[in-house]
N, C-alpha and C positions, 0 to 999 in steps of 0.2 A: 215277168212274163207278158203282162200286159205291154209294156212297153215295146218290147218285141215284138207281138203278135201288131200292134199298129204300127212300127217300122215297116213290116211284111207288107201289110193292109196300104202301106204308101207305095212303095214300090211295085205292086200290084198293078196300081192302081194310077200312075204317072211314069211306069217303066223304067226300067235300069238305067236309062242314060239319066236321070234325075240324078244318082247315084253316083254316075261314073265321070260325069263331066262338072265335076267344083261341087259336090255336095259334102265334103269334109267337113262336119256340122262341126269343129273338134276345132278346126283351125281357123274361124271367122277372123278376119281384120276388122276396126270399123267402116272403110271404105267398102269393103263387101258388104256390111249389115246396110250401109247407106244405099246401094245400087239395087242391094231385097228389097228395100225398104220403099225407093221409088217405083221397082216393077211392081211390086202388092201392090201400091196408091192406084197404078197404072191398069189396075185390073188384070196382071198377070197368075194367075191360080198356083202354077208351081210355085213361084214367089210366096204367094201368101201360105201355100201350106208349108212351105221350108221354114219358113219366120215361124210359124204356128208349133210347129212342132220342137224347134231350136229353141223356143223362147220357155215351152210348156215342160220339157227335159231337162232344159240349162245346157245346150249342146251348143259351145260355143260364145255364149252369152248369159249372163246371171237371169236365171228362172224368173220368168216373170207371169206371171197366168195372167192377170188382164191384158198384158201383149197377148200370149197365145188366144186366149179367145177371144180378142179382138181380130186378129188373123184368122183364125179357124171359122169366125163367123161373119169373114170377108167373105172368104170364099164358099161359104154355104151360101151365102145370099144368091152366088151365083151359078146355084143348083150342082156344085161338088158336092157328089153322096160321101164321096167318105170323110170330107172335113163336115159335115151334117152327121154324119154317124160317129167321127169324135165329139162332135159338141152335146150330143146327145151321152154317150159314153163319159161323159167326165159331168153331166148333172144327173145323171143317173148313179154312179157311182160314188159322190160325193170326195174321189179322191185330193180334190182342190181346190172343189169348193164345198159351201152348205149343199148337202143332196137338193134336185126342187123335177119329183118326176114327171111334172106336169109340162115344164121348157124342156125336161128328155126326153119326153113321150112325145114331144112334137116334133123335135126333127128327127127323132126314130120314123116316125112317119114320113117325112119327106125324103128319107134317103130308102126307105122303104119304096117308095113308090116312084122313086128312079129308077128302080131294079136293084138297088144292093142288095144281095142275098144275106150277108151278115144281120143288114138291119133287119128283114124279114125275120130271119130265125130270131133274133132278138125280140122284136114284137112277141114273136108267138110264145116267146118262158115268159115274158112280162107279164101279156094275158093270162097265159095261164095260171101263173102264182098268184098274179092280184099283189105284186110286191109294188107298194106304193099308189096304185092304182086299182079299180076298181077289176075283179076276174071276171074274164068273159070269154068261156070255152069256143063259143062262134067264133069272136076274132083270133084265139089262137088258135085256130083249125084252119082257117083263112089261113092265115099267113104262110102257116108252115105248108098249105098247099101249094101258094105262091109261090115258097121257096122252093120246093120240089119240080116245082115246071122249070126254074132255072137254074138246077143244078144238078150234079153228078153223083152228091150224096146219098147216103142210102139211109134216108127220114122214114125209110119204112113203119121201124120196129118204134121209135117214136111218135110219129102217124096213129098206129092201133095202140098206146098206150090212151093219146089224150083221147080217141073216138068211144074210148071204154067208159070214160067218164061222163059222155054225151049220151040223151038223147037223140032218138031216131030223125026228130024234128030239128033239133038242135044241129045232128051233120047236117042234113037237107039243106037247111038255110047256111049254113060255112060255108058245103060245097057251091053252092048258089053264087053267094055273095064273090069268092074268089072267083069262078070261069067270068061271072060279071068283070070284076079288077080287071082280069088279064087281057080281055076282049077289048075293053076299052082304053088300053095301053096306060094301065093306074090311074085312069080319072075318074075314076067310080069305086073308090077302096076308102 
């Protein structure tokens, strides 16, 4: 399911022509891996997420996760929220590697504060649980405010669960801290 859901999350996210024109993860030649392999170098971002993801699957090429996140954190360096939000996802998750939520929690951040609403929502159960990190209802009340200005979801009914567990001071300062984030286009989050 995971896998899926970050298939979707790529296509989203680099649009269908990614998909429709030579993205047959399935049937790579090495001549292809070579020509990915120089547009990654090239600072090409599709590139580096197609290698990223081919390598991290085995779609096409024998699974390799140092490839993959060496790719995925090509292209996060160059402010790609969602290869930032896989690399955050796969050391938060520990599926492949040792769990380490302190390197997930930081590019959860940074793709947070590109605007991916994924990572936002992510932040906000992070915080909230204190799974791995320290709970801190302010920042998940932030976030998931954040996410709610940019999206379509109906955070409602999640919204008045976590506010129930807040103090009055406690939203003050959330709601605060998020119109601060958004005002300042994420440089103040």
């Amino acid at each position: 399911m995971r896998k899926l859901r970050a298939s979707l999350l790529f296509i989203l996210v680099f649009g269908c022509s990614a998909v429709a024109t030579g993205s047959n993860l399935d049937n790579q030649n090495p001549e292809q891996i070579e020509s990915l392999e120089d547009s990654a170098s090239a600072g090409n971002e599709k590139a580096q997420m197609k290698l990223a993801i081919m390598y991290l699957d085995g779609n096409g090429v024998s699974a390799d996760i140092s490839k993959a996140l060496f790719y995925y954190r090509m292209a996060a360096e160059q402010n790609v929220a969602f290869a930032q939000y896989r690399l955050a996802r796969i050391y938060l998750d520990g599926d492949h590697v040792k769990p380490d939520p302190n390197l997930g929690l930081e590019w959860l951040l940074s793709a947070a504060r590109l605007g991916f609403v994924e990572a936002q929502l992510d932040l906000s159960r992070l915080y909230e649980q204190g799974d791995g990190i320290d709970q801190d209802l302010v920042e998940s009340h932030k976030w998931l405010s954040i996410a709610s200005s940019l999206t379509d979801m109906d955070l409602k009914s999640r919204q008045e669960e976590l506010e129930a567990k807040m103090t009055f001071v406690e939203l003050a300062h959330a709601v605060s801290l998020s119109r601060i984030c958004i005002l300042t286009g994420y440089e103040d989050c």
